[in-house]
C-alpha positions as CSV (number, residue, x, y, z in Angstrom):
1,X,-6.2,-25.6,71.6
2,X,-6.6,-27.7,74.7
3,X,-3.4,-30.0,73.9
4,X,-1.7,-26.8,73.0
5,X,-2.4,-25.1,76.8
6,X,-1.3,-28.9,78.1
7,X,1.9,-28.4,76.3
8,X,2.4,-25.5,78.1
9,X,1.4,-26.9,81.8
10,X,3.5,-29.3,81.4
11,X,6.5,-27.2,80.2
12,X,9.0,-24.9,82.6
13,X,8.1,-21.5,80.1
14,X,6.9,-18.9,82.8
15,X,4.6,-17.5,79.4
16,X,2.5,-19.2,76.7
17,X,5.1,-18.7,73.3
18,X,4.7,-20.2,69.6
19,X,6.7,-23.1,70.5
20,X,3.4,-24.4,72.7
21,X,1.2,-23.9,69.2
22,X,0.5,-27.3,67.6
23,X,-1.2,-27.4,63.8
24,X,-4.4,-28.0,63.6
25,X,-6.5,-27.0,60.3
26,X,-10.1,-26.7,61.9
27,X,-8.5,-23.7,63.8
28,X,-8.0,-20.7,61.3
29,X,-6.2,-18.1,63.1
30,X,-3.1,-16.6,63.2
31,X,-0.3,-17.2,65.5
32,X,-0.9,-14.2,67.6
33,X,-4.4,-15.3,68.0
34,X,-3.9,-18.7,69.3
35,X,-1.7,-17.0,71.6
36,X,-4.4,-14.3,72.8
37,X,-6.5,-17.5,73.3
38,X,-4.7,-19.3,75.0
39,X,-3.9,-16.8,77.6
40,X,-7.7,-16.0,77.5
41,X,-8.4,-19.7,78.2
42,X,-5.7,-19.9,81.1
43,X,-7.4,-17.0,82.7
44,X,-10.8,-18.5,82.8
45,X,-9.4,-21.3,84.3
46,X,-7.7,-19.4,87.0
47,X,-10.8,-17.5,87.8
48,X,-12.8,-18.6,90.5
49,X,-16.3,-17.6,89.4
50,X,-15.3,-19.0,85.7
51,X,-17.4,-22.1,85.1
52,X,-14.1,-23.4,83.0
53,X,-12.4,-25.6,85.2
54,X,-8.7,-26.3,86.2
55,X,-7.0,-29.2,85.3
56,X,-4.5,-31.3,87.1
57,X,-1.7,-30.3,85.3
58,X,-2.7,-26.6,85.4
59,X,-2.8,-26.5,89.2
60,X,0.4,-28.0,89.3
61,X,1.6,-25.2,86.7
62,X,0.5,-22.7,89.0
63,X,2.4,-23.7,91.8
64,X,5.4,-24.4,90.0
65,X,5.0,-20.3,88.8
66,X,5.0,-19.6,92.5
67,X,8.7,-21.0,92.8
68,X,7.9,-22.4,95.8
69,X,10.3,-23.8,98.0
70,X,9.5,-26.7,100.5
71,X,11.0,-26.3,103.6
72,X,11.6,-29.9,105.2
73,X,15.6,-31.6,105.6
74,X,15.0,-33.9,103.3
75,X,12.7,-33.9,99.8
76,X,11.8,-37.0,98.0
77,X,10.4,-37.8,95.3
78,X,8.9,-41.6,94.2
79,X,8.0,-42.9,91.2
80,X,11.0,-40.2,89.3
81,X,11.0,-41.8,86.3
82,X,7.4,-40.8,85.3
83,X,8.3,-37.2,86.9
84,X,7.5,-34.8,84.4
85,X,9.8,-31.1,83.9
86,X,7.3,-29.2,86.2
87,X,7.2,-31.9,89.2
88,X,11.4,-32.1,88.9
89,X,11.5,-28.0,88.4
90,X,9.7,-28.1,91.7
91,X,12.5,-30.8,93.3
92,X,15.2,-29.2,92.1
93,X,14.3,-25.6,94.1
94,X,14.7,-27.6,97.0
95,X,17.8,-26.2,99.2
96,X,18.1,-29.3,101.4
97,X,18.8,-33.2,100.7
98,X,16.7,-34.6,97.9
99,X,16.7,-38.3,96.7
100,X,14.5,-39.8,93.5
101,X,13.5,-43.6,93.9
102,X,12.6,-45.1,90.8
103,X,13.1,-47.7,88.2
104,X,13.8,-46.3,84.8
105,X,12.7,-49.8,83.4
106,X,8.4,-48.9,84.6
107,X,8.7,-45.2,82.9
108,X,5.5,-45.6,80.6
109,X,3.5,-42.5,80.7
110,X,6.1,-40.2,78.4
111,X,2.8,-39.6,76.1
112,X,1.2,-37.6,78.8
113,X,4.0,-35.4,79.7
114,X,6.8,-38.1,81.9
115,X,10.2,-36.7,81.4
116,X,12.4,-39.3,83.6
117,X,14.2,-37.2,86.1
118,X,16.3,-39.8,87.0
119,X,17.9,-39.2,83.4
120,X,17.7,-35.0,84.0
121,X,20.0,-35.6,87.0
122,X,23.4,-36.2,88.4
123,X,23.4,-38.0,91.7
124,X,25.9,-37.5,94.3
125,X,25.1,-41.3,94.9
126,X,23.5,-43.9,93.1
127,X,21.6,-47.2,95.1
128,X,20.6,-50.0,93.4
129,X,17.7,-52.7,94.4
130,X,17.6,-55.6,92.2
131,X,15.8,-58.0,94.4
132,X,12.4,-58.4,93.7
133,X,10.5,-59.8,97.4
134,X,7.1,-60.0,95.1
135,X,7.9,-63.2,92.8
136,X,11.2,-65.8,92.1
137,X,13.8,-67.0,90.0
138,X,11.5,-67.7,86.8
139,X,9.0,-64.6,86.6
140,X,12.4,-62.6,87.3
141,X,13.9,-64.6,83.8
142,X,11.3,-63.0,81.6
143,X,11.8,-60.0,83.0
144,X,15.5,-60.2,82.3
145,X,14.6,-61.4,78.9
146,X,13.1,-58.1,77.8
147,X,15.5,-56.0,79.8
148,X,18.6,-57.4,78.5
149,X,17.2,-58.0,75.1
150,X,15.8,-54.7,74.4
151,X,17.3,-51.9,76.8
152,X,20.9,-50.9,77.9
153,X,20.8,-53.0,81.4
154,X,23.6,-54.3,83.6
155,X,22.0,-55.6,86.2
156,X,19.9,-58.8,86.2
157,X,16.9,-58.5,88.7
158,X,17.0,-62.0,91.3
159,X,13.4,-63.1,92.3
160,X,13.5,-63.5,96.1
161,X,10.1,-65.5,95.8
162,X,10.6,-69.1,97.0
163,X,8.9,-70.2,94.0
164,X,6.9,-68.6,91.4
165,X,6.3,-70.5,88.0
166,X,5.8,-69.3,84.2
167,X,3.6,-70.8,81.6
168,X,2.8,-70.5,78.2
169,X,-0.6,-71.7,77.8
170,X,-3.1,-73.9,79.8
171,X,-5.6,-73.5,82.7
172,X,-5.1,-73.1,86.6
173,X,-6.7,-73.1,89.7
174,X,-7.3,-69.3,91.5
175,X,-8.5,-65.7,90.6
176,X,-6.5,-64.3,87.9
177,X,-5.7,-60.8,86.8
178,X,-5.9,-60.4,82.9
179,X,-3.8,-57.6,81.8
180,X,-4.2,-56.5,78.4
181,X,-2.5,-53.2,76.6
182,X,-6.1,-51.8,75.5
183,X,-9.0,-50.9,77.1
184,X,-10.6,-52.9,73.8
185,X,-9.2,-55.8,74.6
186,X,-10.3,-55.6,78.2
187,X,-14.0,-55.6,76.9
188,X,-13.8,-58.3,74.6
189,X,-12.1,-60.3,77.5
190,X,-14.9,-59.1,80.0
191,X,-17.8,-60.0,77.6
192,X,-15.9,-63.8,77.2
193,X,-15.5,-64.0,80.8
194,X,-19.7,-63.1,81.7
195,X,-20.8,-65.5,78.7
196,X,-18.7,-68.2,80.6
197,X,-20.2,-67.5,83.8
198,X,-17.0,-66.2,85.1
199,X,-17.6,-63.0,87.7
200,X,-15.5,-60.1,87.0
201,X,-13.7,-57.1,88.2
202,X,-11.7,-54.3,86.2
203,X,-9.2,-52.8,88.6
204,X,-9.1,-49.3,90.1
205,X,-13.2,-49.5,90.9
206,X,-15.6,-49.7,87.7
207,X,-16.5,-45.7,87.2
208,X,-12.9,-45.9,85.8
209,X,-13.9,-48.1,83.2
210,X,-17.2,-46.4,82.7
211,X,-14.9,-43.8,81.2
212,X,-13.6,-45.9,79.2
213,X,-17.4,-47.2,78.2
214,X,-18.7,-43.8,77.5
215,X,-15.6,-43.1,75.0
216,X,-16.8,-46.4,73.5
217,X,-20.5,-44.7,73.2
218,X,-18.9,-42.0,71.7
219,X,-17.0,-43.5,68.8
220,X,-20.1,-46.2,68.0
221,X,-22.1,-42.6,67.9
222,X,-20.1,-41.2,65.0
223,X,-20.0,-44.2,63.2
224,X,-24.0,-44.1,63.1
225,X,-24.2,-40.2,62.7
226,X,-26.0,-39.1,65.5
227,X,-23.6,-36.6,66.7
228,X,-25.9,-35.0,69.6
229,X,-25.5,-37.5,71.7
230,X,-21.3,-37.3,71.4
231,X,-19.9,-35.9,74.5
232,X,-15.4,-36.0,73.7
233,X,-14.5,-32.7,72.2
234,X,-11.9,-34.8,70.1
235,X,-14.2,-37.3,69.0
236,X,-17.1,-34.6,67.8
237,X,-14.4,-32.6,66.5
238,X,-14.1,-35.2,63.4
239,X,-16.9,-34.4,60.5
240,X,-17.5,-38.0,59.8
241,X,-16.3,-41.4,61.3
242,X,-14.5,-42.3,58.1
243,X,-12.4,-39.2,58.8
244,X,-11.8,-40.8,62.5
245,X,-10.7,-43.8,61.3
246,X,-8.3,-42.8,58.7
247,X,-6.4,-40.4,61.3
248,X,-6.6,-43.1,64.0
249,X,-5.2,-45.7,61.7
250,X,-2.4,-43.7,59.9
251,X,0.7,-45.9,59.7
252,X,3.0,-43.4,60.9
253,X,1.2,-42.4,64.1
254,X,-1.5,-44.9,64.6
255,X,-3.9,-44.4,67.9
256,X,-3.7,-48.0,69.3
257,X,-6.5,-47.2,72.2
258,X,-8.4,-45.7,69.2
259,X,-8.2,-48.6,67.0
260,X,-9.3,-51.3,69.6
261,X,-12.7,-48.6,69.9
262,X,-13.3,-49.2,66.1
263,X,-12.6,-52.9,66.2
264,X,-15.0,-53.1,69.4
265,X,-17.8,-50.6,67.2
266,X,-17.3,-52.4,63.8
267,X,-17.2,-55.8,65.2
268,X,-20.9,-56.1,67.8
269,X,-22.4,-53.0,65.7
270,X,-26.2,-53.7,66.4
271,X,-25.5,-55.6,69.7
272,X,-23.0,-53.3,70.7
273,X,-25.1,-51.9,73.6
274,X,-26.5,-55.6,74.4
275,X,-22.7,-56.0,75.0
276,X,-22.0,-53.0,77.4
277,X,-25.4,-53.8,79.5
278,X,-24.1,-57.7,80.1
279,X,-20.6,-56.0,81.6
280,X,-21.6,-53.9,83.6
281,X,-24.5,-56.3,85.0
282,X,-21.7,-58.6,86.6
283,X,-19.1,-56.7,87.9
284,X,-18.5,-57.6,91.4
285,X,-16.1,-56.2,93.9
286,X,-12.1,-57.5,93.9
287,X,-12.5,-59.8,96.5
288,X,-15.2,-62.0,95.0
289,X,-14.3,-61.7,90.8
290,X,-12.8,-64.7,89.4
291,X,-10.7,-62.3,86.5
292,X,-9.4,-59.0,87.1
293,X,-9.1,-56.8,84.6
294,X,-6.7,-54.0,84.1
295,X,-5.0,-52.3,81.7
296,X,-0.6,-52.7,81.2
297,X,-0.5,-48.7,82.9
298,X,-3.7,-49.3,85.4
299,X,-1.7,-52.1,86.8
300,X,1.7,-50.3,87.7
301,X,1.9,-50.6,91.3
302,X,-0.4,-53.6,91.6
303,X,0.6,-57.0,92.2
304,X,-1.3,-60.7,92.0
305,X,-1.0,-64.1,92.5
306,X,-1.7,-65.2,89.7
307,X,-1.7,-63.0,86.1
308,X,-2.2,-63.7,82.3
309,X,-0.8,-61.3,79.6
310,X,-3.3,-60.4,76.7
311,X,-2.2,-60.8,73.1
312,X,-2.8,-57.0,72.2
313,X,1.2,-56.3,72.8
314,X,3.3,-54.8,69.4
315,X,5.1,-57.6,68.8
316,X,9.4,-56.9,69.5
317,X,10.0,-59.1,66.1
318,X,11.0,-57.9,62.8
319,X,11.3,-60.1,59.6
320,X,12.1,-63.4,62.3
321,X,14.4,-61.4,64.2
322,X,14.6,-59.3,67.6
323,X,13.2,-55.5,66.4
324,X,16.6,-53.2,66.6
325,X,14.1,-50.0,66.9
326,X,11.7,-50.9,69.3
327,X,9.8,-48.7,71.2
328,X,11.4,-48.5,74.6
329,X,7.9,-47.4,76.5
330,X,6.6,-50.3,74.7
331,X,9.3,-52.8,76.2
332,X,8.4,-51.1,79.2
333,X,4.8,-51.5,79.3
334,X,5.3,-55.3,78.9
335,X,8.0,-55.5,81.1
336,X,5.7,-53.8,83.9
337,X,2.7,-55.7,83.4
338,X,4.7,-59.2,83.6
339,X,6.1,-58.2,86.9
340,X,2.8,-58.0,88.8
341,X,2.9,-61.1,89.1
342,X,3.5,-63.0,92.1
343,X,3.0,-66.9,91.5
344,X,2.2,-67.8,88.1
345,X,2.8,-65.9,85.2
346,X,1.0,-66.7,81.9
347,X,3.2,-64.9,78.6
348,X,1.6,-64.0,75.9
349,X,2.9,-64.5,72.5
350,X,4.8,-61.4,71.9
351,X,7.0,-63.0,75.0
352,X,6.7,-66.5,73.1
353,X,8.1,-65.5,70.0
354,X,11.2,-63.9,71.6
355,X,11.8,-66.9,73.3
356,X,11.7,-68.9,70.3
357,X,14.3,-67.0,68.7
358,X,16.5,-66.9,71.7
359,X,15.8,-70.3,72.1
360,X,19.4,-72.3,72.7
361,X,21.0,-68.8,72.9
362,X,23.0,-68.0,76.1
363,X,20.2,-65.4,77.1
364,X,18.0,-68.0,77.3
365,X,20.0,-70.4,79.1
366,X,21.0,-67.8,81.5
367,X,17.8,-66.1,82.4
368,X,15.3,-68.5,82.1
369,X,16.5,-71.4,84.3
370,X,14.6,-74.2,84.2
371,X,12.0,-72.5,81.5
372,X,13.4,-73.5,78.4
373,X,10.0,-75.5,77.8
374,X,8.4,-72.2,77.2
375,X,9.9,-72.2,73.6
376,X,7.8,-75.3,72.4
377,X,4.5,-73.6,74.0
């Protein structure tokens, strides 16, 4: 019922209607029902002296309902591509001048709500910046790889960095930020990186991860049965963790954050907890870690010297070949995690394996300058 309300937040529907009702089997009620419910829910949450909270999204509803209209000369909005229909319904009231700044290329949070507005509107006029001041020619190639590899792109980005370098596998000298697609991966790589002696810091403070940890808790909790001690509604909601896993690995909509949980919880089962106690035991703060670590969407609007790109990417192959129905959030996700970079870039081997089949291919001769060698790595 929660996801269905969310639906709703994040819609422009002035009233709660069927088409915000998503099916879920535990809930035996009639449409009606959910509907009374819902609007019983979104009262609570209005009312002040309710100890049911508001959410993000539902303040932001709220004002939206207002139709409000800013009064300023000029109204603009950053980051438009991960705008979702509320935020831009809000824009659009506007009277006076507005401008969106964005790059369509970074939209990656479209599975909690992002509708692009860049997309939902017609400029009077369009301005382009291709030059990137953070890193040069060669971090730019990869870039350019994906981009014109994968998504409809006219304009090659040019890396305004006097030098920058790319690498495919090795060792070198200075902190690091490790950037990995799951929060799983980030654990495994933290509990590598404290066994070797290696300090560590996971971006955006370490309470945000502790989320993250206490999810963790909660999934190794169902897997041994002792369901008092679960505290995610979504989680407890499941009657066994068999149950879990089977909807978390279905093959049409598998839960990739899910299923680095279970690999984590199957894979240190009686040392699991041995595991979480030596991470948080040497975290230190940004300035003095030796590896930062942060998740592909923590990292958006981050930049470092130096960064290496974890393995847990969905590979953009098919059969040998460059994947024709790629997820373009996906593409995206890489694409902004390799562009925090601001010296060295280390590619992982999704990144590899595209260069190997571009390899000799005028892509590759055009775009990656003098990083052909990358192929052989």
């Amino acid at each position: 019922m929660i996801e269905c309300l969310r639906r709703w937040c994040l819609s422009i529907d002035e009233k709660i209607t069927k088409k915000h009702l998503i099916h879920d089997p535990k809930i035996d009620l009639l449409q009606k029902d959910k509907i009374k419910l819902l609007k019983l829910i979104w009262r609570e949450m209005c009312d002040v002296q309710s100890d049911l909270p508001m959410s993000h999204d539902g303040y932001l509803k709220l004002y939206q309902l207002s139709k409000p209209e800013i009064q300023c000369d000029v109204l603009l909005v950053d980051e438009a591509q991960d705008s979702n229909l509320v935020t831009l319904d809000i824009f659009l009231r506007h009277k006076g001048k507005k401008i969106l700044v964005g790059d369509e290329n970074q939209a990656i949070y479209h599975w909690r709500g992002a509708n692009n507005a860049i997309e939902q509107c017609n400029a009077d006029k369009e301005f382009f910046l291709t030059t990137s001041f953070r890193f040069g020619k060669n971090i730019a190639a990869i870039a350019n790889t994906l981009l014109f590899n994968f998504k409809d792109v006219d304009l090659p980005i040019t890396g305004f960095r006097a030098s920058d370098g790319v690498m495919g596998s090795g060792d070198f000298t200075g902190q690091k930020a490790f950037i990995a697609r799951t929060n799983g991966t980030l654990f495994e790589k933290a509990l590598e990186s404290v066994e070797s002696n290696q300090s560590i810091h996971f971006l955006g403070n370490a309470s945000g991860y502790s989320v993250f940890l206490e999810g963790l808790k909660d999934v190794f909790y169902l897997s041994t049965n002792d369901r008092g001690k679960i505290k995610d509604i979504y989680i407890s909601s499941f009657d066994n963790y068999y149950d879990f896993r089977d909807v978390v690995n279905h093959k049409d909509h598998p839960e990739v954050e899910f299923q680095s949980r279970i690999r984590i919880v199957e894979k240190y089962k009686d040392k699991f907890f041995d595991a979480i106690s030596k991470i948080q035991d040497n975290i230190v703060p940004r300035e003095d870690a030796d590896i930062i670590l942060a998740t592909a969407h923590k990292s958006k609007g981050s930049e470092f010297d130096n960064v290496i790109l974890a393995d847990d990417y969905p590979s953009l192959l098919s059969d040998g070949h460059l994947k024709q129905d790629v997820l373009i959030a996906e593409v995206n996700l890489l694409y902004v995690a390799a562009t925090r970079a601001k010296k060295i870039l280390q590619v992982n081997r999704q990144i590899i394996d595209v260069l190997n089949v571009l390899e000799g291919k005028e892509e590759v001769i055009k775009y990656l300058a003098n990083n052909n060698s990358l192929t052989s790595s």
